[in-house]
N, C-alpha and C positions, 0 to 999 in steps of 0.2 A: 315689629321685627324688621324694620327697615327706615334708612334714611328719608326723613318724609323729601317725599318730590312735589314740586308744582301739580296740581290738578292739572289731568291735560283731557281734554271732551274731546269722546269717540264722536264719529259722526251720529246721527241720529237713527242710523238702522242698528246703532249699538246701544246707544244709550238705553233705551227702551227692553233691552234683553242681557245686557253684561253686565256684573256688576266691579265697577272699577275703583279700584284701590294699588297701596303702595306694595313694596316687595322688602327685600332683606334688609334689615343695614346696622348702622352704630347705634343708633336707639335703644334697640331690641339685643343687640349683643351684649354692649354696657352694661342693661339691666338685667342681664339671665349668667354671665359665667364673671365678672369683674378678673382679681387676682391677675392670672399672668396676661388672659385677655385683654385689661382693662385698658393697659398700655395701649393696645393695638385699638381701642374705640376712641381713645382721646385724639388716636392718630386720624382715625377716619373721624373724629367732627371736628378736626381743622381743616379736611376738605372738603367739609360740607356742601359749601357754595359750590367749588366747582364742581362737586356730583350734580349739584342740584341743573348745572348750564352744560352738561355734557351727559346726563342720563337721555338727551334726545333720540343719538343713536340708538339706543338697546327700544326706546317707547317705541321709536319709529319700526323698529324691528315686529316689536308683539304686534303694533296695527297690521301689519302685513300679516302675520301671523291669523290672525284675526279676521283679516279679509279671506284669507285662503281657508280657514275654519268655514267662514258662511259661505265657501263657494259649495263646500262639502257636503255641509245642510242642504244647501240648494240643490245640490247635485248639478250644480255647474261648475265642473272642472277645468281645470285647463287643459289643451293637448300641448305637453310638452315635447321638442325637437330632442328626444333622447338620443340619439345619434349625435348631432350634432354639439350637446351637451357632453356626452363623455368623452366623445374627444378633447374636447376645449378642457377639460377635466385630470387631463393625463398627467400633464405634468405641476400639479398639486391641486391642492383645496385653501376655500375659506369660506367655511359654513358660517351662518350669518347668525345660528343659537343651536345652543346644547338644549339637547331635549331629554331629563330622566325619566325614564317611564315604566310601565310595567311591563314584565314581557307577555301578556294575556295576549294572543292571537286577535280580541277582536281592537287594538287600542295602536293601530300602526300611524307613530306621530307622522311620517310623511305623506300618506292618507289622508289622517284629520286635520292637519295644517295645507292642504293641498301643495306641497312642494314636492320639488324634483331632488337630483342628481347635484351633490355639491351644498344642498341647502341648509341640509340639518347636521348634527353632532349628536346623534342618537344614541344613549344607555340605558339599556334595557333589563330589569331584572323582577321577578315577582316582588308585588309590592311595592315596586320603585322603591326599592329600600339602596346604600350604596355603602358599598363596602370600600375598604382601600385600594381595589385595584380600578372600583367606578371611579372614585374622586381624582385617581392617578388620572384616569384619563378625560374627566374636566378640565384641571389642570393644564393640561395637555393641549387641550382644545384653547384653551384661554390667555396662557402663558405664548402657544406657539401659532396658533392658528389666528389669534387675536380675536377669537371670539367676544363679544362684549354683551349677551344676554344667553342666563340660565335658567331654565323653567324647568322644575319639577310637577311632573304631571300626574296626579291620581286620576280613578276614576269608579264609577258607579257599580257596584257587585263586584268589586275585588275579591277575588276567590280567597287569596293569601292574607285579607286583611278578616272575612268571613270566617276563617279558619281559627285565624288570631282568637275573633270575641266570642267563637264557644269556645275558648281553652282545649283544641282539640290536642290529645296527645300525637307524639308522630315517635318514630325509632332512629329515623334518619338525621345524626347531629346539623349535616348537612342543610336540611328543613327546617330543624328548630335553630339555625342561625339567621333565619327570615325571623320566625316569629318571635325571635327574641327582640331583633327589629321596632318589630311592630308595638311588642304586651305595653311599653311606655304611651302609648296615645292609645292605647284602650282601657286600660288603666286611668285615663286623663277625661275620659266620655261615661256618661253615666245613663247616657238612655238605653233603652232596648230594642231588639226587631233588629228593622232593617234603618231604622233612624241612624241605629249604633253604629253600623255600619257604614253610614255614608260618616256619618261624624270623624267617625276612625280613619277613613280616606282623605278624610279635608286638614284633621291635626296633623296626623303621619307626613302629607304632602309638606307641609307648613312648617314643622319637624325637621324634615331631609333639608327642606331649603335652609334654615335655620345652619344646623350641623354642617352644613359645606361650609360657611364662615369658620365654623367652631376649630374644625378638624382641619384647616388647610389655609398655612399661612400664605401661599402665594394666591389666593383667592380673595383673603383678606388684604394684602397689598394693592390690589389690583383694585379693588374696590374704592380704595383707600384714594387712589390716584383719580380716583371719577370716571375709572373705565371698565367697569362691569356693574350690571342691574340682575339680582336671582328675586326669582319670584314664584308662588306656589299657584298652581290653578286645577280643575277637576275637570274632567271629560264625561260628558250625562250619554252613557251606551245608548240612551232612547231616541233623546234626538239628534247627537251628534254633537252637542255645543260644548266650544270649553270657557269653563268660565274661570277667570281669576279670584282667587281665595284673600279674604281679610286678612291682614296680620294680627294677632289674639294680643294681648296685653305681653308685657314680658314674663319671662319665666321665672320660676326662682332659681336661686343658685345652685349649677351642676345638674340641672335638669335632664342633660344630655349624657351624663353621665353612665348613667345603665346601660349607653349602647355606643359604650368609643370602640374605635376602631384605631388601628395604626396609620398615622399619616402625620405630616409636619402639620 
């Protein structure tokens, strides 16, 4: 699900605990929707190369990211000059990554990435699931803020994804427009327990990243040009770590279909 990029070696307080792989791209697009897509992959693998010599910025990004994760484990944080930061802050932003994530109270990306004020582009919804009005404002973040890294974040005992794989019924259209969300990547896992469940968080995550290409052509452009990296990774509630998620072989055709939404 991604344009391969160069290997790039975490230092060695990573390598030994993350495990690193590539993120979204023409590969995985190509081979899961063709048709009208298909045009738009032949586009992004004539920029192959320069994704491959300009994907630095967004890496360099997740290493920070990264670092600011183990400062969290550690529980050495930074003190940030919050004062001194929002004023600097008043008259705009330029967050440095879009973070989709779940809105569970205990999974706050500026917490587990250790950042401040101005750093993140955070959407937040049960399941990390993203609807038209979340991708509007990726978009948004990308197109205008020039964001150039998106990570979709799952995480460990998702209640919304828990919910998903006992088939629980609910009455609220509104709720069963999550787990409609979701039923395609459990549908897609076939273990059980609590296995199923983290499976379900790691597809879904991997899913959403996926779909933000699918569903949104100026995401697609953007990519295209070698200036945006989306990647899927999972948050372990126990110890704090997030780790970056494989990309799965591709899909088959219209995969993503069961769960379009409205969007260019």
């Amino acid at each position: 699900m991604g344009i391969p990029t160069p290997a790039v070696a975490f230092t060695a307080k990573f390598s030994s605990t993350r495990t690193v792989v590539r993120g979204i791209g023409v590969d995985e697009v190509r081979g899961a929707f063709g048709g009208e897509i298909l045009k738009t992959a032949n586009t992004l693998a004539h920029h192959e190369s320069a994704w491959q010599t300009q994907t630095g910025i967004a890496e360099d990004v997740w290493h920070a990211l990264l670092d600011g994760n183990q400062r969290f484990v550690d529980g050495t944080m930074k003190q940030y000059r919050v004062k001194a930061m929002r004023e600097s802050l008043f008259g705009g932003q330029r967050p440095k990554a879009v973070i989709i994530g779940c809105a569970d109270s205990r999974v706050p990306p500026e917490l587990i990435f250790d950042q401040s004020l101005g750093d993140l582009f955070v959407i937040r919804a049960a399941g990390n699931v993203v609807d038209a009005i979340g991708l509007g404002s990726v978009e948004y973040a990308v197109e205008h803020l020039s964001t150039r890294l998106v990570v979709v974040l799952g995480h460990d005992r998702c209640g919304a994804v828990q919910a998903a794989c006992s088939n629980q019924k609910v009455s609220s259209p509104n709720l069963n427009s999550i787990f409609n969300e979701l039923r395609p990547s459990v549908s897609e896992c076939s273990n059980a327990g609590m296995a199923l469940v983290r499976d379900v968080v790691e597809k879904n995550a991997l899913r959403v990243a996926k779909a933000l290409l699918y569903r949104s052509a100026i995401l697609r452009t953007t990519m295209a040009k070698g200036d945006l990296q989306i990647l899927a990774a999972r948050y372990d509630l126990l110890t704090g770590e997030v780790f970056r998620l494989e990309s799965p072989e591709p899909a088959s055709h219209g995969a993503l279909k069961e769960t379009p939404i409205h969007s260019a």
